[in-house]
N, C-alpha and C positions, 0 to 999 in steps of 0.2 A: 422462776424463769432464769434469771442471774447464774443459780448452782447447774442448770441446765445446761448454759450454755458453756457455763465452766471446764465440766466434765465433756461435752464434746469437744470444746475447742484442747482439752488435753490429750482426749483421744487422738484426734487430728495431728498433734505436733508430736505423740508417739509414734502413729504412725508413718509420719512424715518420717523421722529419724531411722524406723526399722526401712524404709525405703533405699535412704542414704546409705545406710548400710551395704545391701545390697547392691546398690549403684557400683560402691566403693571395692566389696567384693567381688564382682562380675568384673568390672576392670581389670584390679590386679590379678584374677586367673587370665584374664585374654591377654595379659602380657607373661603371662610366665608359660600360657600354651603354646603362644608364639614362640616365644626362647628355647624351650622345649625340643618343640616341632623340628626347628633350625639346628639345634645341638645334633638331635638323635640323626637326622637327616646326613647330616657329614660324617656320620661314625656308620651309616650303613654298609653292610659286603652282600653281593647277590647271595643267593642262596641254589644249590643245586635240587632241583623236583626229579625223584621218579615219577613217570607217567602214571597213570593208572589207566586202564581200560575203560573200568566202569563206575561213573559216579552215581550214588543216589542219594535224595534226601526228602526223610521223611518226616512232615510239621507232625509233631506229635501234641503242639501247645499252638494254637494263633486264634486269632478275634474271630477269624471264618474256619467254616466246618465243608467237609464233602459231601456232608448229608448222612443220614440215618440217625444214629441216637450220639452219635461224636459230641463231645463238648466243646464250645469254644468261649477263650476268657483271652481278653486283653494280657497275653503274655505272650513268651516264644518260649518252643523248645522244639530242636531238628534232630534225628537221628539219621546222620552222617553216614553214611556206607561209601568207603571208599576200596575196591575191588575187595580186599580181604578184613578191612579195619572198619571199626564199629567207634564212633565218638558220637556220645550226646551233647550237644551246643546248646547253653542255657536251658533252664529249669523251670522256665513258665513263672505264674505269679500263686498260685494257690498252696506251694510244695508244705506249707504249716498247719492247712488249715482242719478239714474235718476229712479223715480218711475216705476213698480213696481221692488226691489230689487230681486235676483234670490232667494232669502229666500222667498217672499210672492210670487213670480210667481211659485214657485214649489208648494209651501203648497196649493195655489188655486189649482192649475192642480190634485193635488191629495186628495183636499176637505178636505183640513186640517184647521182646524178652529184655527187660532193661539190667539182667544181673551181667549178659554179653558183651556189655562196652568194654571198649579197653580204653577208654580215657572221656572227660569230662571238659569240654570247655565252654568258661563262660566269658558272653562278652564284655559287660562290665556288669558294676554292684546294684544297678538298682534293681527295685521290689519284682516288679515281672520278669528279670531273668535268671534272679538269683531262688527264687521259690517260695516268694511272697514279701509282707511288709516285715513280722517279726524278725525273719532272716536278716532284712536289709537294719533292721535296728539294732541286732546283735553284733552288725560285722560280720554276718557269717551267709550259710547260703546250706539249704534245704536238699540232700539228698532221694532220690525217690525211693531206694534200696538200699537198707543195712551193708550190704554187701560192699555192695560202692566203698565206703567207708571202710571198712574195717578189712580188705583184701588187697591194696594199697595201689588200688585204682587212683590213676595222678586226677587232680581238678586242676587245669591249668588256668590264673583267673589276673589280670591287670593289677591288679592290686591287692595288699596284705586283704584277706579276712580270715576269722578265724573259722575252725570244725577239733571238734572233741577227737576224730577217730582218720578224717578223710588225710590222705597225701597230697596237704597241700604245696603248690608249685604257681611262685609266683614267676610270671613274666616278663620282662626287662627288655625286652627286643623281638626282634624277628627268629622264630625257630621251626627248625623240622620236628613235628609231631609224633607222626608213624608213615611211614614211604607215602612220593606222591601229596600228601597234606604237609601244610603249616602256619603258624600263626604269622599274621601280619605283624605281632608286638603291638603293645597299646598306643594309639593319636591319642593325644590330648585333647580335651574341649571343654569351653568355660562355659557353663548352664551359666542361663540366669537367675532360678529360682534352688536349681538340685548341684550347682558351687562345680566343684572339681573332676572331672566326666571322663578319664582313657578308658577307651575301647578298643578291644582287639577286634579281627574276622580273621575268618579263616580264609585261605588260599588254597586250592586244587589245582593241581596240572592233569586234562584231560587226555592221553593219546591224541596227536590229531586237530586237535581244537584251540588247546590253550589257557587258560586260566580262570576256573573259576571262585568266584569271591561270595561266600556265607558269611552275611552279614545280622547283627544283632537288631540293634534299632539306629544304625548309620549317622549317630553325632557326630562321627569325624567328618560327614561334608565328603560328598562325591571326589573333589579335587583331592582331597588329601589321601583317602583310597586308590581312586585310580595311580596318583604319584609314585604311593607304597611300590605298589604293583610294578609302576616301570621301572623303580630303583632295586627292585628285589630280583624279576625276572624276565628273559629276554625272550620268554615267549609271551602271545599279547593276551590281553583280558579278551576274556568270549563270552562268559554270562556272568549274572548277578542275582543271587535268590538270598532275599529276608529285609528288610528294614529301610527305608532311607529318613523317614523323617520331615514328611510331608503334611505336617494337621493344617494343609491352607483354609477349608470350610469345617465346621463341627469339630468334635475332638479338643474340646475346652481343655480340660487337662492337659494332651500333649501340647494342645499351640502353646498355652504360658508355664506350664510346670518343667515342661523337657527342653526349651526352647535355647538354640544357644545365640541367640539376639532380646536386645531387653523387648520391651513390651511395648515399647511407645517406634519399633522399627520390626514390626513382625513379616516373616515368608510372607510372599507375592505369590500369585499365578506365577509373573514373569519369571521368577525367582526357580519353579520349578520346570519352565520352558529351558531355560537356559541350563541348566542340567542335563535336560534332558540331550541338548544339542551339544554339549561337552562329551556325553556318554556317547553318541552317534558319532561324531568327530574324531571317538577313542577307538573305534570299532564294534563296541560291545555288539555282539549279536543277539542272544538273549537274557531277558530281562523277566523274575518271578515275585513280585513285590510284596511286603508284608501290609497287611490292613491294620495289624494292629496299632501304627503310628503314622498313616497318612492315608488322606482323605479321600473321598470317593469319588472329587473333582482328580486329585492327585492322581489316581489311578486309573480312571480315564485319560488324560491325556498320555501316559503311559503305556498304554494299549492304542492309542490311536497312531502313538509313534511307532511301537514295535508290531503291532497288527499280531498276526499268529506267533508269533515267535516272543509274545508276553503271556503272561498268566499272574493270575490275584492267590497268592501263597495260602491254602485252605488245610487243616487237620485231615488228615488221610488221604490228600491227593500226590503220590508220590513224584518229586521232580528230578528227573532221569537226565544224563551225557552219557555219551558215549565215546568212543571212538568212529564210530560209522554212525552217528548222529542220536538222534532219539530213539528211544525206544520202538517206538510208536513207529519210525519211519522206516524199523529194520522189519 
């Protein structure tokens, strides 16, 4: 009994120690995010957007399906149609595993030609956006098509990772893409469990409307995006399609693995109330939220806020702007 309790009580004070650790690291990133944040924020210059006419985007990777034989897996990936341009945003999480990946099984089912993009962007390194776990262990990230790779299709991505073949281009700032699009430049955010976290989104200027924001899995914190947004351009945010980061019920994983509060201070309701009223206060008109990382309380009250003018982000439901509004309404 003696060597029993030995051996736990050393377990114990191990993992006590890898605790502190983390303590100790989750601090000093949430002060070097902040430093960060403050530095890049005073070096900002607007940036000029052509309009576009027509936005569309289409989940080709998320937790939810449209129905029929679509795959859905706890990742993201969007194909981007902005009037003439073609950008894939993140690569889902399966892009290593047993051919075909649920990224190329969707885009086939819905006759998506993925050799057409003309550029790649991801929004940060972890495993569902970069095209699974291997990827995220390599430093690297999972193309769906040789092509991609080796015809010097840019991957624009937050941070160094490596590829054998792809044109990679890392991001530093705020940039224009391809007309009409561009990257926010990566926020900062101290995970507690997944350490050092910049995410970029995308940015749209819609004819007529105003700014929409493709988001990955939304660690930067609504504040800090919408910020982006007013400091970059003078026309106002109007929608928001992909991520915020919401696991208040279920979604064990995302509440402590992706979580940028420790564990012992995790998201509220309130927490997501008052977002939502930030987001309403900003004007956002509409709102198309990712399931794959907030909950199904979380998306509810998101839909109770925006009534019709929300929707739950699904594999093959295409989400349309226009200039003369929705699709649907022309």
């Amino acid at each position: 009994m003696a060597i029993l309790l030995g051996i736990l009580a050393g377990i114990v004070v191990v993992l006590g120690a890898a605790f502190g650790l983390l303590v100790v690291r989750f601090r000093r990133n949430q002060y070097r995010a902040s430093q960060v944040w403050h530095t890049r924020s005073l070096e900002l210059h607007p940036l000029d957007l052509d309009p576009v006419e027509r936005l569309t985007i289409t989940p080709l990777v998320e937790a939810r399906t449209a129905g029929g034989e679509l795959r859905g897996e706890s990742g993201v990936s969007y194909l981007v149609e902005a009037d003439g341009a073609r950008l894939l945003f993140d690569l889902g999480a399966s892009g290593q595993g047993e051919p075909p990946s649920s990224l190329q099984y969707n885009a086939k089912a819905l006759d998506v030609d993925l050799e057409l993009v003309d550029a790649v962007v991801i929004s940060h390194r972890h495993h569902d956006h970069v095209g699974g776990l291997r990827a995220q262990r390599a430093h690297s990230f999972a193309l769906p098509t040789d092509r991609l790779g080796k015809e010097g299709v840019p991957v624009y991505l937050p941070e160094p990772l490596q590829h054998p073949t792809a044109d990679v281009q890392v991001v530093d700032g705020p940039r224009l893409l391809v007309p009409g699009v561009a990257t926010t430049g990566p926020i900062p955010r101290a995970l507690f469990l997944l350490g050092w976290t910049p995410e970029q989104a995308l940015a749209v200027l819609v004819a007529g409307r105003g700014i929409v924001l493709i988001v990955g899995c939304g660690h930067q914190g609504v504040h800090h995006l919408v910020e982006r947004v007013e400091t970059l351009f003078d026309e106002p945010l109007y929608g928001l399609v992909g991520g915020l980061h919401f696991p208040i019920t279920g979604l064990a994983l995302q509440r402590f693995g992706g979580a940028s509060r420790p564990p012992w201070q995790p998201l509220t309701k309130e927490d997501v109330q008052r977002a939502i009223r930030y987001l309403q206060d900003k004007g956002l008109k509409r709102v198309a939220l990712s399931p794959h990382d907030s909950c199904d309380w979380a998306l509810g009250a998101f839909q109770e806020a925006w009534g019709s003018d929300f929707e739950v982000v699904a594999v093959g439901r295409p989400i349309e702007f226009s200039a003369n509004g929705r699709q649907e309404d022309n």
